[in-house]
C-alpha positions as CSV (number, residue, x, y, z in Angstrom):
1,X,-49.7,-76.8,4.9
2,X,-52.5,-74.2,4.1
3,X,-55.2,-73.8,2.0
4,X,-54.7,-71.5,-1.6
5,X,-57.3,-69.4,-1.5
6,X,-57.4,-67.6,-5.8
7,X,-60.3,-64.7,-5.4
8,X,-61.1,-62.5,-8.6
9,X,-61.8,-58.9,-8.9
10,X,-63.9,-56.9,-11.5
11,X,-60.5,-55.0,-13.2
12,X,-59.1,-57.6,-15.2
13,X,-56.5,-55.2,-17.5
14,X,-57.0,-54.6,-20.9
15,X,-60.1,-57.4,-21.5
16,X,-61.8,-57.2,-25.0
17,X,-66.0,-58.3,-24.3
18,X,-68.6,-58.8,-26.5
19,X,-71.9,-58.1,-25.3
20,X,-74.7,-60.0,-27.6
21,X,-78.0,-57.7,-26.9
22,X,-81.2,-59.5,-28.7
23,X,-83.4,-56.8,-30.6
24,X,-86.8,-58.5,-29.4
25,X,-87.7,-56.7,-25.9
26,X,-85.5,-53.7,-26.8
27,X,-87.0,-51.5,-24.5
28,X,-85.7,-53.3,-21.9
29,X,-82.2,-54.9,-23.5
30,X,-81.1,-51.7,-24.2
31,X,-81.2,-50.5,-20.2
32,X,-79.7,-53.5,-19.2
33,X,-77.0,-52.7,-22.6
34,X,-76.2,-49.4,-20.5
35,X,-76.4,-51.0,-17.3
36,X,-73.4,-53.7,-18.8
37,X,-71.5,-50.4,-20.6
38,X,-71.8,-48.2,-17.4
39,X,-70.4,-51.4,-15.1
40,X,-67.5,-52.5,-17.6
41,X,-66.8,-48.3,-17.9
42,X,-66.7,-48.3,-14.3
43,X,-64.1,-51.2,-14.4
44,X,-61.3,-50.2,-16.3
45,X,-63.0,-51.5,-19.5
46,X,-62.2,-48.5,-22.4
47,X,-65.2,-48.2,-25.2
48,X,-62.5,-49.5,-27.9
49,X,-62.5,-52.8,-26.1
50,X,-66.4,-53.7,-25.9
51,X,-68.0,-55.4,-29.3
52,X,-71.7,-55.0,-28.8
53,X,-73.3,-57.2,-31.5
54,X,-77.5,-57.4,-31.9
55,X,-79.1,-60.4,-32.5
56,X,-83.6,-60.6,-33.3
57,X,-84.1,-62.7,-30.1
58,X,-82.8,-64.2,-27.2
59,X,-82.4,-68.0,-29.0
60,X,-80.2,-66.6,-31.3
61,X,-77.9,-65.3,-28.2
62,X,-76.1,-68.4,-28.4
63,X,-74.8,-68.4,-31.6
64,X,-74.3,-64.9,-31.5
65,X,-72.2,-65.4,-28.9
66,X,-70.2,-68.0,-30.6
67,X,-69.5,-65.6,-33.5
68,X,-68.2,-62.8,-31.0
69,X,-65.5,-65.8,-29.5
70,X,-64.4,-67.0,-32.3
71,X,-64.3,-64.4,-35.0
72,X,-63.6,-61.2,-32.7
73,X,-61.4,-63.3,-30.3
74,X,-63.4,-61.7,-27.0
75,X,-62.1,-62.9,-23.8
76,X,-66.1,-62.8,-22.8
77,X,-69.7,-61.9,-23.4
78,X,-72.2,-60.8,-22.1
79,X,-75.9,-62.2,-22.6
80,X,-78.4,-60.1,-22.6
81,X,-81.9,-60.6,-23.6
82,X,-85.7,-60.9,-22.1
83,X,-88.3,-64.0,-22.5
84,X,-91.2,-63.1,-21.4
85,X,-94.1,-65.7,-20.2
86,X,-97.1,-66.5,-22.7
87,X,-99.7,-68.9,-22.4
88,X,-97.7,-71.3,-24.9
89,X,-95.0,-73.8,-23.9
90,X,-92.5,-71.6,-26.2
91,X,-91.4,-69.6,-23.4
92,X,-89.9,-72.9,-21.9
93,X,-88.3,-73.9,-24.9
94,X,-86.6,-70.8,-25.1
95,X,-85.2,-70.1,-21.9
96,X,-84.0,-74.0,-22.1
97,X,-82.2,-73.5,-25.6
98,X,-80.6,-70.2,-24.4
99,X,-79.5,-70.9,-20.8
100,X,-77.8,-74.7,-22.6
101,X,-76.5,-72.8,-25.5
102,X,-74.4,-70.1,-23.2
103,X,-73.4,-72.7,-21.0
104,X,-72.3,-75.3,-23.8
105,X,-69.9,-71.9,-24.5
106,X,-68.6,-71.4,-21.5
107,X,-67.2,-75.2,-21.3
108,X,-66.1,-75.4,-25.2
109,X,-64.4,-72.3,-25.6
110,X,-63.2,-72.0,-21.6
111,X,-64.2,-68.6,-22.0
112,X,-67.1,-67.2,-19.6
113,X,-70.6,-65.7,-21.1
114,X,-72.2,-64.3,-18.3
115,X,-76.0,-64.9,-18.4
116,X,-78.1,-61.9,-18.3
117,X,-80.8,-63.4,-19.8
118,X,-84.4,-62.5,-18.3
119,X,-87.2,-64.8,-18.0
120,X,-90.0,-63.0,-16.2
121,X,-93.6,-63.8,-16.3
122,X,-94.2,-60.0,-17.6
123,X,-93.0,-57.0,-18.6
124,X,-93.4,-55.1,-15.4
125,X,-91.0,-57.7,-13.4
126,X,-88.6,-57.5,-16.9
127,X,-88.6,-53.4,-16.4
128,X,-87.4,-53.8,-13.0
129,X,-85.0,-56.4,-13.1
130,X,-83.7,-53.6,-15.8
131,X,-84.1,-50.3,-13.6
132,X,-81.7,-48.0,-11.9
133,X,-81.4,-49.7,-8.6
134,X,-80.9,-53.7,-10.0
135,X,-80.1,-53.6,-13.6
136,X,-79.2,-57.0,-14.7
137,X,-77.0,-56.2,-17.5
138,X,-74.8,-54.5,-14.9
139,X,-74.4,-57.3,-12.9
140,X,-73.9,-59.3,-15.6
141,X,-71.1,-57.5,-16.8
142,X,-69.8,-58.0,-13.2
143,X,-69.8,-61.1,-13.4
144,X,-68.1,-61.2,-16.5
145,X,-65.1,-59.4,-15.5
146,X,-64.7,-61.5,-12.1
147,X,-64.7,-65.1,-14.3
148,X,-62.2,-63.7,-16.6
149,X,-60.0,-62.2,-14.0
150,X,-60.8,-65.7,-11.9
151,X,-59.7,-67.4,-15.4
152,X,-56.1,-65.3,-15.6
153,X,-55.4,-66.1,-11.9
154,X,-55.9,-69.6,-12.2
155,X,-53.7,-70.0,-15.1
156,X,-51.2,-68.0,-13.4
């Protein structure tokens, strides 16, 4: 007997993705926006299969993302947004709603939302998580395609 070994790759056909891009921090969501374009470009992805939709903030991500899976029929989103460290607890009770929102969708909808959600404690670390040479939003977008490839392959 041996082991079945299912690995994904980052061209999974003819995939429709939403990306959700939240408005607040928009000098920075909108690199990581062309970071996740230039990556799913780069994969096979064409422009009339990518739904970007903008939300105000990165708690409304969730929901957002909801929207793009069940009224757009996506086969997966991408997250992006930045929450940036204050001296109020609100920064914790915004990564927590985001990063259990996405994940809630993943499991209810078995559909992946890859997390590209920043939480830096300021802008500098923000700018380069969304630079040239790591951009977050393209390795989100990554990620994307591999979980719905991985998801095709499995139900193979």
């Amino acid at each position: 007997m041996s082991v079945q070994i299912i690995e994904a790759g980052t061209r999974p056909g003819k995939a429709k993705i939403g990306i959700v891009v939240s408005r607040w921090n928009s000098a920075i969501t909108e690199k990581m926006l062309n970071g996740a374009l230039k990556a799913l470009n780069g994969n096979g992805i064409a422009d009339e299969n990518i739904i970007v939709a903008r939300c105000p903030g990165s708690y409304e991500i969730p929901l957002t993302a909801q929207y793009l899976i069940t009224d757009k029929e996506v086969d997966g989103v991408i997250a992006l947004g930045v929450v940036i460290r204050g001296g109020t607890p609100h920064f914790e009770y915004v990564c927590d709603a985001v990063n259990r929102g996405v994940m809630e969708l993943n499991l209810k909808y078995q559909k992946p939302v890859a997390f590209g959600v920043l939480t830096t404690d300021d802008v500098k670390q923000a700018l380069e998580r969304a630079g040239e040479k790591g951009n977050k939003g393209g390795e989100a977008a990554l990620a994307l395609l591999e979980m719905i490839d991985l998801g095709i392959k499995l139900k193979a």
